[in-house]
C-alpha positions as CSV (number, residue, x, y, z in Angstrom):
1,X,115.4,23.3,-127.4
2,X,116.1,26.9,-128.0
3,X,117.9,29.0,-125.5
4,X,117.9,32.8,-126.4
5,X,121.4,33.4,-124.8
6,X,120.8,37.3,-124.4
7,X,117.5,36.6,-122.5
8,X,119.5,34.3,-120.5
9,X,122.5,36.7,-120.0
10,X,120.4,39.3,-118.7
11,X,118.9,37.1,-116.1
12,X,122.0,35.5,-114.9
13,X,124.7,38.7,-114.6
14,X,122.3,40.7,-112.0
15,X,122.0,37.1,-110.0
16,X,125.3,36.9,-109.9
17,X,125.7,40.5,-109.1
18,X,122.8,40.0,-106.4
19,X,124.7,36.7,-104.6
20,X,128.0,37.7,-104.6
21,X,127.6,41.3,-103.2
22,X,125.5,39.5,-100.7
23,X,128.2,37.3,-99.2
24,X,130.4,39.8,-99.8
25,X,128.6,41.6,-97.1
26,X,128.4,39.5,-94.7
27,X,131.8,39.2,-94.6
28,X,132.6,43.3,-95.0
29,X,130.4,43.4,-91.8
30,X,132.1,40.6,-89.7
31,X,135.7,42.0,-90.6
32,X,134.7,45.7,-89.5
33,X,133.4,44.1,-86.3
34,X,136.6,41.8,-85.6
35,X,136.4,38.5,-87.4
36,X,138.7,38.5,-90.3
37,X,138.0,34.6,-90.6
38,X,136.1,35.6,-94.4
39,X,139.8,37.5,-95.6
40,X,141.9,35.4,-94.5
41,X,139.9,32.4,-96.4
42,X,140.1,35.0,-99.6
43,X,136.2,35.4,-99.3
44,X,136.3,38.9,-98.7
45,X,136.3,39.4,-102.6
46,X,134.1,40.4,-105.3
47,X,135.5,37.9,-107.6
48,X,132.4,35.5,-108.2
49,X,134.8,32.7,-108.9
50,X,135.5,32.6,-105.0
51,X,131.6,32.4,-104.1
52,X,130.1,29.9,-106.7
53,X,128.1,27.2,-105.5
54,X,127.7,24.3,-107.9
55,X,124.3,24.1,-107.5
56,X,122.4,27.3,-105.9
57,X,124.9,29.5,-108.6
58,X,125.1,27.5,-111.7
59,X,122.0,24.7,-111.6
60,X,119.5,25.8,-110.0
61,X,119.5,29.1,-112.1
62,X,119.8,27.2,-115.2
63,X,116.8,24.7,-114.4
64,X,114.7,27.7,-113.6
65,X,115.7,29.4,-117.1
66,X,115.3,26.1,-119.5
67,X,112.4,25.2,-117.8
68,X,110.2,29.0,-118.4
69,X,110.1,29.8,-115.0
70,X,109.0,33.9,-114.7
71,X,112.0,33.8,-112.4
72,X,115.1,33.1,-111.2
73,X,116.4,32.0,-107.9
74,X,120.1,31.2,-106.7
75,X,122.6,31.8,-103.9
76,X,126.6,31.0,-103.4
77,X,128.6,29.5,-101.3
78,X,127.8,31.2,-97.6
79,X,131.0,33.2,-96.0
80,X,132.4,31.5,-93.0
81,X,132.0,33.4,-89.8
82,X,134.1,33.1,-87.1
83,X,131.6,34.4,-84.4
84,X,133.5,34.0,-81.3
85,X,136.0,36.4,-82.8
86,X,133.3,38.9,-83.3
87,X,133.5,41.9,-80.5
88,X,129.8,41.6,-79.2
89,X,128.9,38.2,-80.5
90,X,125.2,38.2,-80.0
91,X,124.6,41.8,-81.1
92,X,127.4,41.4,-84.3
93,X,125.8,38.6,-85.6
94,X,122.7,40.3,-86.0
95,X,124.3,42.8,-88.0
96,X,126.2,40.4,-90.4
97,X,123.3,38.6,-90.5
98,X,121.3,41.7,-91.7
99,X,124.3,42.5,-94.3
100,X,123.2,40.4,-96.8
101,X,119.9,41.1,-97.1
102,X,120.5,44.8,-96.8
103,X,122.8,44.6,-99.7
104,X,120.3,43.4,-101.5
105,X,118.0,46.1,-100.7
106,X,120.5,48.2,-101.3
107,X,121.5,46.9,-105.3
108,X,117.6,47.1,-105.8
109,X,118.1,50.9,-105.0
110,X,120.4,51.3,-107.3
111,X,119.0,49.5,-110.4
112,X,115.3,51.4,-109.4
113,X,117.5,54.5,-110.1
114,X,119.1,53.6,-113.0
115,X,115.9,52.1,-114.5
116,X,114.0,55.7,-113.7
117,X,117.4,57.4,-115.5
118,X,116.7,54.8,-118.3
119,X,112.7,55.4,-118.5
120,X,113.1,59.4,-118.4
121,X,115.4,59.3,-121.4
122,X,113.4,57.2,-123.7
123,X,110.0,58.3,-122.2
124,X,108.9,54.8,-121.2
125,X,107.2,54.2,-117.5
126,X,109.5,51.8,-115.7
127,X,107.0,49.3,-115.6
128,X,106.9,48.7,-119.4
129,X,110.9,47.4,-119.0
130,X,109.2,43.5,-117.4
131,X,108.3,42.3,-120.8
132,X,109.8,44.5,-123.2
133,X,112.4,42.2,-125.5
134,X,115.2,43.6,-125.1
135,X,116.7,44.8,-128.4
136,X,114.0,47.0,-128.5
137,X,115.6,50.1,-127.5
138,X,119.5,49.5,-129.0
139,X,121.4,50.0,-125.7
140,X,119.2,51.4,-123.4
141,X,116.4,47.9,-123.8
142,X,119.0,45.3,-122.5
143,X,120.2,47.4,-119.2
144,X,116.7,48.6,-118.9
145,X,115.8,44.9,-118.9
146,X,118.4,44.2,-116.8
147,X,118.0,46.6,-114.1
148,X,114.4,45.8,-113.7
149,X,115.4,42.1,-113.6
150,X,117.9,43.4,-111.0
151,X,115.0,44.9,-109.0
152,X,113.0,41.8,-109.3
153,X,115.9,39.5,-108.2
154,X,117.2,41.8,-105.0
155,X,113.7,42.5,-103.5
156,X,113.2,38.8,-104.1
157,X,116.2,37.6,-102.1
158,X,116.2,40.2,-99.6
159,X,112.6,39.5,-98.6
160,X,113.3,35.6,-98.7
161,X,116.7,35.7,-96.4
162,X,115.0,38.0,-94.0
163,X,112.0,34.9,-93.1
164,X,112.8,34.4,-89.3
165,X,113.8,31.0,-90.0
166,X,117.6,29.8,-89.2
167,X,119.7,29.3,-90.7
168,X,118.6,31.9,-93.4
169,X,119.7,35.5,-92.2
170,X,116.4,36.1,-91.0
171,X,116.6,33.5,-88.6
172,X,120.1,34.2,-87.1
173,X,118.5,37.9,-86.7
174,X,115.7,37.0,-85.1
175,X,118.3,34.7,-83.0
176,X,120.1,37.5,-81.9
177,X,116.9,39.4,-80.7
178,X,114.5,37.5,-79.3
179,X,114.8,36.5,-75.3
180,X,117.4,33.6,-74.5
181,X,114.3,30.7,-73.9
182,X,112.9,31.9,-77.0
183,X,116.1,32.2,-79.4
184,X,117.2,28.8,-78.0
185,X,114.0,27.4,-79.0
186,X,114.3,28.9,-82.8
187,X,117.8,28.1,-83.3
188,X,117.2,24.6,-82.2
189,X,115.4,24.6,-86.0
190,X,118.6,25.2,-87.8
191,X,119.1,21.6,-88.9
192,X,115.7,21.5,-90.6
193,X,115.1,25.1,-91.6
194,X,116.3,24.2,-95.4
195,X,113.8,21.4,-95.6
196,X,110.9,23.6,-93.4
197,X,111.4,26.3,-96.6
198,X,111.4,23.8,-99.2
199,X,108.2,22.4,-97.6
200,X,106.8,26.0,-97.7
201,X,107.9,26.4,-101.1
202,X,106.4,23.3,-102.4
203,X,103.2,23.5,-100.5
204,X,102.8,27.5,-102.4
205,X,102.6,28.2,-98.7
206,X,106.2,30.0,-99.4
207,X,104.6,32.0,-102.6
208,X,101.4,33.1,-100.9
209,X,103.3,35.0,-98.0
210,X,106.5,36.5,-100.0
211,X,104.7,37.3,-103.1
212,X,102.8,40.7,-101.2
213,X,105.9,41.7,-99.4
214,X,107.7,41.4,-102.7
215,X,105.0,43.6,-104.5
216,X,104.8,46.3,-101.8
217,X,108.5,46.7,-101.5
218,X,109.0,46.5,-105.5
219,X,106.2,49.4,-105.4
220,X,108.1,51.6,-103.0
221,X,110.9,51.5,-104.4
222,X,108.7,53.2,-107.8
223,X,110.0,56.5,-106.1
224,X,113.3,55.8,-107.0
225,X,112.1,55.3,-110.4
């Protein structure tokens, strides 16, 4: 099997970029609204080392890449929140909650812009950058590459932690908003929500109802380009 490392390089840096700034946020948030359970645990840290999940950092990515997948998917180790210590529990948890995937919307921002700087200097449209290889422009092809992988992989995540279903950010949101009878009710799912997403995800019921969001969002965020 042949693994072209720099392919695989440019995949896996802005994923681990994407995952640790995410938790890395949650935890920003919490502490500015009274919890410092995330510093004192040394999660409040961009060190990746300190957010690494076995599996959802290092396997699952690598699976998706040997195996061709068009994309890749991960997450780290979640930052422990101590909501009782938050000031406004209810309401704060809805805004740590909607760190994470706000960072992520955020980073996608950031490589659009960088990818439009990229595409005005070497006269490309910022679309060419999904299937360019990237030596193909000495310096500017791999972070081109990479910051529309970056795109990709932020939009991605931020659109799949934001489905209303708990314990995914989404969820805890939703949680925090809806009417007591009614958030009871949701966060009563919690225990099964990973296995009512993998269920999605294998049925392609998961892939038929991200996959629009994810183009219209990657398609606004062309005027940053």
């Amino acid at each position: 099997m042949n693994i072209d490392v720099a392919s695989a390089v440019l995949w896996v840096f802005p994923l681990l970029v994407a995952v640790v700034f995410h938790e890395w946020a949650h935890g920003f948030v919490a502490y500015r609204l009274g919890d410092d359970t995330a510093q004192r645990l040394g999660r409040l840290t961009i060190n990746p080392l300190a957010h690494i999940d076995p599996i959802g950092t290092l396997l699952m990515p690598a699976l998706l890449f040997i195996s061709g997948a068009p994309f890749l998917f991960g997450y780290a180790k979640p930052v422990p929140i101590g909501w009782q210590n938050l000031r406004n529990p209810v309401r704060d948890m809805v805004y740590v909650a909607a760190a994470g995937p706000g960072m992520n919307l955020l980073l996608a921002i950031a490589s659009a812009i960088l990818l439009g700087l990229i595409s005005r200097g070497t006269g490309a449209d910022p679309f060419f950058w999904q299937g360019v290889e990237p030596g193909s422009f000495a310096v500017a092809g791999p972070v081109a590459v990479m910051a529309w992988r970056s795109v990709m992989i932020n939009v991605v995540l931020a659109v799949f932690n934001l489905l209303p279903i708990p314990p995914l950010d989404g969820g805890r949101v939703a949680v925090g908003l809806l009417p007591n009878a009614l958030a009871y009710r949701l966060a009563s799912l919690e225990p099964y929500g990973f296995m009512i997403v993998f269920l999605l995800l294998m049925s392609g019921v998961l892939g038929l109802v991200l996959s629009p969001i994810v183009r219209t969002v990657v398609g606004l965020l062309r005027a940053f380009m």
